[in-house]
C-alpha positions in Angstrom: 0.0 0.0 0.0 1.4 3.2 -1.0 1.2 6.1 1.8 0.2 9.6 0.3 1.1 12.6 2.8 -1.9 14.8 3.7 -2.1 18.3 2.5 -2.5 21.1 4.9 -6.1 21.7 3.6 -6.8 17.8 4.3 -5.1 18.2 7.7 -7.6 20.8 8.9 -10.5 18.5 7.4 -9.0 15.7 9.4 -8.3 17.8 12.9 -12.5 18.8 12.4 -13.5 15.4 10.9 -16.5 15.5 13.7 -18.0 17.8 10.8 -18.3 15.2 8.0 -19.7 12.1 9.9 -22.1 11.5 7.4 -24.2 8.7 5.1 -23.1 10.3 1.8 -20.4 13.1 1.4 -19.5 14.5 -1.4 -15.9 16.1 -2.5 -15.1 18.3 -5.2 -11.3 18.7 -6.1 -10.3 16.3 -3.9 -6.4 16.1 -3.2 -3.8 13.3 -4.8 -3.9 11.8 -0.9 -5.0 9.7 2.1 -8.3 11.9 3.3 -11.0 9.3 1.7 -9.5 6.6 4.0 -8.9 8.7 7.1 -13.0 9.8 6.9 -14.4 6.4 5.8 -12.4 5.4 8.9 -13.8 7.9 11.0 -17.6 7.8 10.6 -18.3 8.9 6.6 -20.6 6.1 5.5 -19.9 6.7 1.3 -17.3 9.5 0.1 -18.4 10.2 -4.0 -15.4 12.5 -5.3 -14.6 14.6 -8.6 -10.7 15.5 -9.3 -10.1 17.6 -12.7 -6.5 16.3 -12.0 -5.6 13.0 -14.3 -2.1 12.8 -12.0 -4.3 12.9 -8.6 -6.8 10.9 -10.2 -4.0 7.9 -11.3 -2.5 8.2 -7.5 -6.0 7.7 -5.9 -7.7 4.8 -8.0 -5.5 2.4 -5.7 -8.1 3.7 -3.1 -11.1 3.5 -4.7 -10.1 0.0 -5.7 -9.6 -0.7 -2.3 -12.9 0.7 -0.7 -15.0 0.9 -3.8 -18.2 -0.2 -1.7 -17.5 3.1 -0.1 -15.7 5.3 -2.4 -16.4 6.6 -6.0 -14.2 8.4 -7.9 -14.7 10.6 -11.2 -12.2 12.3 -13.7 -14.1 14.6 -15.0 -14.9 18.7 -15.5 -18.4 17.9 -13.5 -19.9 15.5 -11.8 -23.0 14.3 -12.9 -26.4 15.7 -12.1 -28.1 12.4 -10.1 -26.4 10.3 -7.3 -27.5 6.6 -5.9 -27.8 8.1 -2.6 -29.2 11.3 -1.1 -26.4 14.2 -0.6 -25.7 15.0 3.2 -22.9 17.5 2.3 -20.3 18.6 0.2 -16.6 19.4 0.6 -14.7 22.0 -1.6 -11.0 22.1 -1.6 -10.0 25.7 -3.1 -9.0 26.0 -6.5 -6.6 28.8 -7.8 -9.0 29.7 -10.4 -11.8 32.0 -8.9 -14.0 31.5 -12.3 -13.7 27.8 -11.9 -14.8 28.0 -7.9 -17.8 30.0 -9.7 -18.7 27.0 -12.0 -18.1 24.6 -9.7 -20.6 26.0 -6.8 -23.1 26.5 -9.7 -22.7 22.9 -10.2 -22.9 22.2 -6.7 -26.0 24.8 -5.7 -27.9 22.5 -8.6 -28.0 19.0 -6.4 -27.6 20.7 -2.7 -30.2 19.2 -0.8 -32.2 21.8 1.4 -30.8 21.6 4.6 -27.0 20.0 3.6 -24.3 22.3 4.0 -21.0 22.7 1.8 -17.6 23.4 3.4 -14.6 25.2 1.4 -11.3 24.0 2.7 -8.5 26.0 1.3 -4.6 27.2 2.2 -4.5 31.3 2.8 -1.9 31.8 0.2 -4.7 30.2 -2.4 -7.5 33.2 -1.3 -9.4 31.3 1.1 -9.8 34.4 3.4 -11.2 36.3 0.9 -13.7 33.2 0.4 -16.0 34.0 3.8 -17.5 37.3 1.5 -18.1 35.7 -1.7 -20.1 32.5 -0.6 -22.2 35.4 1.4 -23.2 36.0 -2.5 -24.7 32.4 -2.5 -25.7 31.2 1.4 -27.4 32.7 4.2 -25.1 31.5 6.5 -21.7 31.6 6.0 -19.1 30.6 9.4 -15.3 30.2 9.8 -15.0 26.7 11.4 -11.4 26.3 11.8 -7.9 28.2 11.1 -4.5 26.5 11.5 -1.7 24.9 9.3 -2.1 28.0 7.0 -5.6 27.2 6.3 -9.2 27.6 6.4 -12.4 26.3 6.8 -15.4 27.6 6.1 -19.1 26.2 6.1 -22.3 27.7 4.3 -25.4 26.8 4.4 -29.0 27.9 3.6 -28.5 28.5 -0.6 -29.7 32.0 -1.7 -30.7 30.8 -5.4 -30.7 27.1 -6.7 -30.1 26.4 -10.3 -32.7 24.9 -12.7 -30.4 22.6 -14.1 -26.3 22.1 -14.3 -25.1 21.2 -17.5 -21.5 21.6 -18.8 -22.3 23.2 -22.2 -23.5 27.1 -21.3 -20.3 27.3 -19.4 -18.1 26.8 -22.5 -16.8 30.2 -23.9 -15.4 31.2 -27.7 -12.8 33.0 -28.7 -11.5 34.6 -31.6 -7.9 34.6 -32.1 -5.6 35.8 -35.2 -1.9 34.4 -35.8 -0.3 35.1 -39.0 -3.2 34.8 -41.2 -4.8 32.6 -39.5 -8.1 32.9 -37.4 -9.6 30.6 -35.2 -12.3 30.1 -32.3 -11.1 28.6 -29.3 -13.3 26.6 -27.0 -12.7 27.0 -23.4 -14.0 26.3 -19.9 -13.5 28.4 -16.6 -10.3 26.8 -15.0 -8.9 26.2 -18.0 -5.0 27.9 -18.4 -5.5 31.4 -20.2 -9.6 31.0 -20.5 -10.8 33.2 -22.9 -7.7 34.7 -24.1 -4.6 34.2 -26.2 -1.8 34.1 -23.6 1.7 35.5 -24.6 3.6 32.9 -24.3 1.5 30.9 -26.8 1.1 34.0 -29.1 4.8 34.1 -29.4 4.9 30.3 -29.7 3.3 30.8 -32.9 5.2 33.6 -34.5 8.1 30.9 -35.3 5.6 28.2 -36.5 5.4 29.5 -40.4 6.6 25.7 -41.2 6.4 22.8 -39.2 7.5 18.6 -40.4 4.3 17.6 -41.3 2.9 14.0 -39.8 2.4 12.6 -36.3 1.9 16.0 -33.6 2.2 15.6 -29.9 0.7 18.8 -28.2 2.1 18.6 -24.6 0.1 20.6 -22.1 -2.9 21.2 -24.7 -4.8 23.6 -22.6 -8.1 25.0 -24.6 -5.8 23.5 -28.1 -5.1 26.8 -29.3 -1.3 25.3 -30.7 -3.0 22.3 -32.6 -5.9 24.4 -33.7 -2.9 26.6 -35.3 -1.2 24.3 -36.9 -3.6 22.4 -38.6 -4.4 26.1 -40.8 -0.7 25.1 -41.8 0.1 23.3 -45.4 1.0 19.7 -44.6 -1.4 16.1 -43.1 -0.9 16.2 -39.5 -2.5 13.7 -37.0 -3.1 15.6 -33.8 -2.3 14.0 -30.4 -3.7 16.8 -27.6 -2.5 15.7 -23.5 -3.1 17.3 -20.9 -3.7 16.5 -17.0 -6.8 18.6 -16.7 -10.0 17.3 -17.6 -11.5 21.1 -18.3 -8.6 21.3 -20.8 -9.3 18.4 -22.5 -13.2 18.7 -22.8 -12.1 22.2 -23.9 -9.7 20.8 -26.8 -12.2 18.7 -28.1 -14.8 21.4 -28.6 -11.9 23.7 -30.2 -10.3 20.8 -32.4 -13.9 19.8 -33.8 -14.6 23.1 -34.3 -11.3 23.3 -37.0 -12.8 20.4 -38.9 -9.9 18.1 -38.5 -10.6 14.7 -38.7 -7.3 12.8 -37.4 -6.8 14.2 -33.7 -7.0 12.2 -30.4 -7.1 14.0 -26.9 -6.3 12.2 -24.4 -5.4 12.4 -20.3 -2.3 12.0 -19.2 0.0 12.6 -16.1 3.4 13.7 -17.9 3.7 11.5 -20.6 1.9 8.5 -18.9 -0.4 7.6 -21.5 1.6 8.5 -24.3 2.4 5.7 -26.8 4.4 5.9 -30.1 6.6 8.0 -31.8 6.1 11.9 -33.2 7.4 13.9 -36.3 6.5 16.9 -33.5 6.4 17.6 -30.3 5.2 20.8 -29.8 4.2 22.5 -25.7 3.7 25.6 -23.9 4.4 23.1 -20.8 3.0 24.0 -17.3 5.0 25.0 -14.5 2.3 26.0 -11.9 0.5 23.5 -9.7 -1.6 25.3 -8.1 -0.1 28.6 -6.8 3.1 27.1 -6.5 6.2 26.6 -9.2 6.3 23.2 -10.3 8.9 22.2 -12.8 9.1 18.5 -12.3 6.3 17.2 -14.6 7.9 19.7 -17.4 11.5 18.4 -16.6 10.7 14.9 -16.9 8.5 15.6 -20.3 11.8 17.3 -22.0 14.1 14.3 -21.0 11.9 11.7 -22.7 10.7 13.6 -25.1 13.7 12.8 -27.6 13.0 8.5 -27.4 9.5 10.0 -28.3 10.3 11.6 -31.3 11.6 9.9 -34.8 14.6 10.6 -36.6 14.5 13.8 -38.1 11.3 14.7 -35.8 11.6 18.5 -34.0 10.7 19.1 -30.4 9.6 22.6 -29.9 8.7 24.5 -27.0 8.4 28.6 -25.5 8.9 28.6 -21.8 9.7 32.4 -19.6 13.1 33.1 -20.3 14.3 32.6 -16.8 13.2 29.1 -17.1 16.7 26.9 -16.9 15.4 24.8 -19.8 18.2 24.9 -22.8 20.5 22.8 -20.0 17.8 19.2 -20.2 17.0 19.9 -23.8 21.2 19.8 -24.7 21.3 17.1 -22.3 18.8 15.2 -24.0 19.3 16.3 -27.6 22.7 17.0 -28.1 21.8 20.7 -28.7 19.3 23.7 -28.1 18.4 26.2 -30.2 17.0 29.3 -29.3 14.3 30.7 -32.2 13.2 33.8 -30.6 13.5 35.3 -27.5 10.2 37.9 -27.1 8.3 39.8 -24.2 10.1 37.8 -21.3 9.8 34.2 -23.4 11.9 32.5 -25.3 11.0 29.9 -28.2 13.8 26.3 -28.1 14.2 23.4 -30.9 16.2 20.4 -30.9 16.4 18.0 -33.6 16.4 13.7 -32.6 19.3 13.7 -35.5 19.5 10.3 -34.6 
């Protein structure tokens, strides 16, 4: 059995578990750790849980398999709209993106039985404390229950407004963006990195992509899909391969690549390169470096190492990353050699070649 630490927000959770003895409980974004069995062990009768997060979501399903009378787990940007059991309460755990807490207590307002109450559980560096006011937009009742280990929980209750119906669709937004002569509309869901918008780094991404090796396309880190959605305006047959760890992101790609009329494109979940199989003629990212609030360079690191076995002979890895970034040192590592394309508004653009 493999031990997962617990976060700080689980720790608070854990040192007020009196709050969550109940028949059904529900927990949205819940953390890559041991919290389900510490509450089913401690009075919860059935734990149903949503992570938007494929890497949590591999680490936990050794627990669900474990206590899957008790336990269900979903990977997924909602969860759906009927359980098996009555609610008896919901647990939050903070998310960075204020638009994506928005979506998700929509979603969670819509099945909220009268008198259950939903607790937000969150470290103070993610916002939390600003939390207490805006679920006063939504509850009657809104308390602090517990401060320590950096964090904070809250409880509301008694909903101000309940939702009709919950469905993923209205929430999806479209945006125009132009690149070269190209213009496409990107599909995109709160949460999502750079919703709504064309973010810099990717815009400058796409200034040195006036010829790419045509063929098999890995987009690392696919967010909304605006790189692939660019691309395929290019001359050449590409077959698309989208991955990314975020389920929002990829429900987002699909709706963008559809939108392009391609025909040969797969997106697909995956915690680095987990799931990735094959070989590429390009590997092309705008990788993540953020977990969260915090700089996370590990999942990025490891995808530039093995991203040469990845790639055929002659294939191109491409990538733009902030210029302070210490990234040119694991691609020469890897590749032999780094080239910098362009170095623009605080990022810079690197190629390698597999020459093997």
């Amino acid at each position: 059995m493999t031990f997962l630490p617990l976060s700080n927000p689980a720790q608070l959770v854990i040192r007020n578990q009196e709050y969550f003895e109940l028949e059904h409980l529900v927990v949205v974004g819940l953390p890559a750790d041991d919290l389900t069995p510490y509450l089913l062990g401690d009075g919860v009768g059935y734990i149903t849980a949503l992570t938007r997060d494929f890497s949590a979501y591999r680490r936990l399903l050794p627990i669900e398999s474990r206590m899957a009378e008790r336990f269900s787990l979903t990977f997924a940007p909602i969860l759906p709209a009927e359980f098996s059991r009555p609610v008896d309460g919901v647990l939050i755990f903070l998310q960075k993106s204020k638009p994506l807490m928005d979506f998700w207590l929509e979603m969670v307002l819509s099945f909220l039985p009268e008198n259950a109450p939903v607790w937000l559980v969150g470290e103070n560096d993610e916002g939390i404390k600003s939390w207490k006011k805006r679920l006063k937009e939504s509850f009657g009742v809104v308390k602090s229950v517990d401060n320590a280990r950096h964090c904070v929980l809250l409880e509301a209750s008694e909903p101000l407004k309940k939702p009709e119906s919950f469905t993923l669709e209205p929430w999806f937004e479209i945006f125009s963006v132009t690149a070269g002569s190209a213009n496409m509309d990107i599909t995109s869901l709160p949460g999502v990195f750079s919703h709504g918008r064309l973010d810099k780094g990717t815009q400058v991404l796409l200034e040195t992509l006036n010829a790419v090796p045509s063929g098999k396309v890995l987009d690392f880190g696919c967010g909304a899909g605006v790189i692939s959605a660019y691309i395929n305006t290019l001359p050449g047959e590409y077959d698309f391969t989208l991955v990314d760890c975020d389920a929002l992101a990829l429900a987002s790609s699909n709706k963008t690549m559809n939108a392009t009329g391609s025909k040969s494109f797969t997106v697909l979940p995956s915690d680095g390169l987990s799931e990735v199989t094959g070989q590429f003629d390009l590997i092309i990212s705008n990788p993540p470096f953020h977990q969260g609030v915090k700089t996370h360079y590990e999942v990025t690191e490891q995808f530039l190492a093995q991203s040469r076995k990845m790639l055929r002979p002659g294939g191109e890895l491409r990538i733009v990353a902030n210029s302070f970034l210490r990234y040119p040192p694991i691609i020469q590592k890897a590749f032999g050699r780094c080239d910098t394309l362009l170095v623009k508004d605080g990022f810079s653009v690197y190629r390698a070649v597999n020459r093997n």
